[in-house]
N, C-alpha and C positions, 0 to 999 in steps of 0.2 A: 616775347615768344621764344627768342633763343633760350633767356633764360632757364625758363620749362625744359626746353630740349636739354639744356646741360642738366639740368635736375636728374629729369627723366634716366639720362645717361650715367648718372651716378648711379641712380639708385638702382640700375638695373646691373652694372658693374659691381657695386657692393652684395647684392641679390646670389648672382654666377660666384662672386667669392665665395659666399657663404653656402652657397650646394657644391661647389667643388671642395671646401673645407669639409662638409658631412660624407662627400662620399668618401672623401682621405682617411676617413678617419672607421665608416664603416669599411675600405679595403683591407684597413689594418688590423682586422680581428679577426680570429679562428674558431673555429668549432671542432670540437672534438666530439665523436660519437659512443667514444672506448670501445671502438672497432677494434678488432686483435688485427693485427697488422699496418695499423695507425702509425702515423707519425708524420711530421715538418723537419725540414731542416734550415739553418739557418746558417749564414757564411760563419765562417772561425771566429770564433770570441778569444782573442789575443789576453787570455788570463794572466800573463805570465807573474804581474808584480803590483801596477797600481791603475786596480780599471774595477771599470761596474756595469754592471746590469740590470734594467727593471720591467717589468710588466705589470699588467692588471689580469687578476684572475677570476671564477666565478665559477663554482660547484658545489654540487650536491655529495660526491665521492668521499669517502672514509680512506680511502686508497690510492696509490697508481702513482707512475713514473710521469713528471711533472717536466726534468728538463738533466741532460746528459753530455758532458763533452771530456774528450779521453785527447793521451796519447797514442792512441792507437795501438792498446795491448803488451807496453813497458811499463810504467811505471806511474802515473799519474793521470788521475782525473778527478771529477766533479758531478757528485750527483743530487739533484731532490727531488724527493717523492711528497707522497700525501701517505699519512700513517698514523697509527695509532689514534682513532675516532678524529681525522680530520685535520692533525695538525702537520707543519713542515715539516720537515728533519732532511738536515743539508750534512754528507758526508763528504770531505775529498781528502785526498793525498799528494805526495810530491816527495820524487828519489824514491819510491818502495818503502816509507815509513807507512807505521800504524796508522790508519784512515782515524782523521780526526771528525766527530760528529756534535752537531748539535738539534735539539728538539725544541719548538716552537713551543708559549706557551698558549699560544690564541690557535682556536680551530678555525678552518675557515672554508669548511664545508658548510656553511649557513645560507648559500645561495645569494649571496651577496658578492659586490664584489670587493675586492680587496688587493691593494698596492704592495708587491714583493719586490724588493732590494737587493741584490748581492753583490757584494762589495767586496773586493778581491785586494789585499795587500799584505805580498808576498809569503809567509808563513801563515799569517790569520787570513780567514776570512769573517766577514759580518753578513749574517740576516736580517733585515728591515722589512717586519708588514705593518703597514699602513702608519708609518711612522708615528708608533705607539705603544712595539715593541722591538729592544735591537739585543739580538745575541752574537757573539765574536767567539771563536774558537782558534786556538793553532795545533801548528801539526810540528810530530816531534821530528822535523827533517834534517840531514846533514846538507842542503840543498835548501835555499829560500826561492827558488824561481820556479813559476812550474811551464812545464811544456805542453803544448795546446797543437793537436794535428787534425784533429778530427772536428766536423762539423758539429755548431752548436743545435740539438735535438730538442723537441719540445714535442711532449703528447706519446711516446714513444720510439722505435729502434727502426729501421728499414729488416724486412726477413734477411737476408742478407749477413747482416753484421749479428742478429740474434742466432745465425746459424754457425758462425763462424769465431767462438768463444774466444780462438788467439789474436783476433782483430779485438777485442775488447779486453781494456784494464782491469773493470772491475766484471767478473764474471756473471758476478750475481745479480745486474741488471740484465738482462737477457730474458730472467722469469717474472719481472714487477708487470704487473698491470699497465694496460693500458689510460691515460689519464682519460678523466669523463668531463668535459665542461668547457669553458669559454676561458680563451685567452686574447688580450689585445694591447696594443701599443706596446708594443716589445721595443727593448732600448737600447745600444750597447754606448757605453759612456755621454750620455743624454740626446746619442743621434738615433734617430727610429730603422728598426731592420725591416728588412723584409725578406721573407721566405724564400730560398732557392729552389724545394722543393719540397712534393708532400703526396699522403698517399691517404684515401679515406679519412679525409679532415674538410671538412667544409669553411666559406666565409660567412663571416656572422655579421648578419641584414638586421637585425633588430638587438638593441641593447633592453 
């Protein structure tokens, strides 16, 4: 009869593992509504020279500001949108050089979901989806290091920062779309982040 009892006791421990593993894992996704004044933020992603970051993504969108982090209206930042029928396109800069850009060649507005990579090392950066396709770019800087102050943003800007143009690097995110779809298990160098805060984004209960 013990033994039962220890059985019992297992399997009910193994049980609570694995519902506490599901609900970890439903806390760790977002919803995005492409509400206009949308947005998460995410503590500092410390870009400066050899770091990464990854998510899973999942929309229907053609469009919309995907994920944003600046020096806070000097000289450097990092941005990716959804453009051009669905595909990435990841711009940044470092020191006030010309913003180096690249354009994905997988769309991935299919409603599926899909594994994004960025990979940060120092002049280049690399795009990774679904490790299947990887594009690398640099930037023509007199400066290899870039400077990261501002919180890492996902889904859109706070009104705040969209109203106040000299708090932002790159101007021209201020007027991108709001992102429309599901994102989850956000990374920053293979540790999972979580949200500091967020406005009109919901958590996503069903995958």
């Amino acid at each position: 009869m013990g033994a039962a009892l220890v059985r019992r006791g297992g399997c009910l421990l193994l049980w609570l593992a694995l519902l506490l593993g599901c609900w970890a894992e439903l806390g760790s996704g977002l919803e995005f509504p492409g509400a206009e004044g949308q947005w998460t933020r995410f503590p500092k992603w410390n870009a400066c020279c050899e770091s990464e970051m990854s998510f899973n993504m999942k929309t229907r969108s053609s469009s919309g500001l995907v994920l944003y982090f600046d020096d806070e209206g000097f000289c450097d930042f990092l941005e990716l949108i959804l453009t051009q029928g669905g595909r990435l396109q990841l711009s940044f800069s470092i020191f006030c050089a010309e913003p180096a850009t690249l354009l994905s060649d997988t769309a991935v507005n299919d409603n599926l979901w899909h594994a994004v990579v960025i990979r940060r090392h120092f002049k280049n950066t690399t795009l990774i989806i679904d490790r299947a396709e990887a594009k690398w770019v640099e930037v023509k800087s007199k400066r290899r290091d870039m400077t990261v102050f501002s919180g890492l943003f996902l889904g859109g800007l706070p009104p705040e920062l969209r109203s106040a143009t000299l708090k932002l690097t790159l101007s021209s995110v201020k007027d991108r779309e709001p992102f429309k779809g599901w994102i989850t298990d956000v990374r920053v160098n293979y540790t999972q982040a979580s949200p500091v805060e967020s406005q009109e984004v919901g958590s996503l209960g069903v995958f």
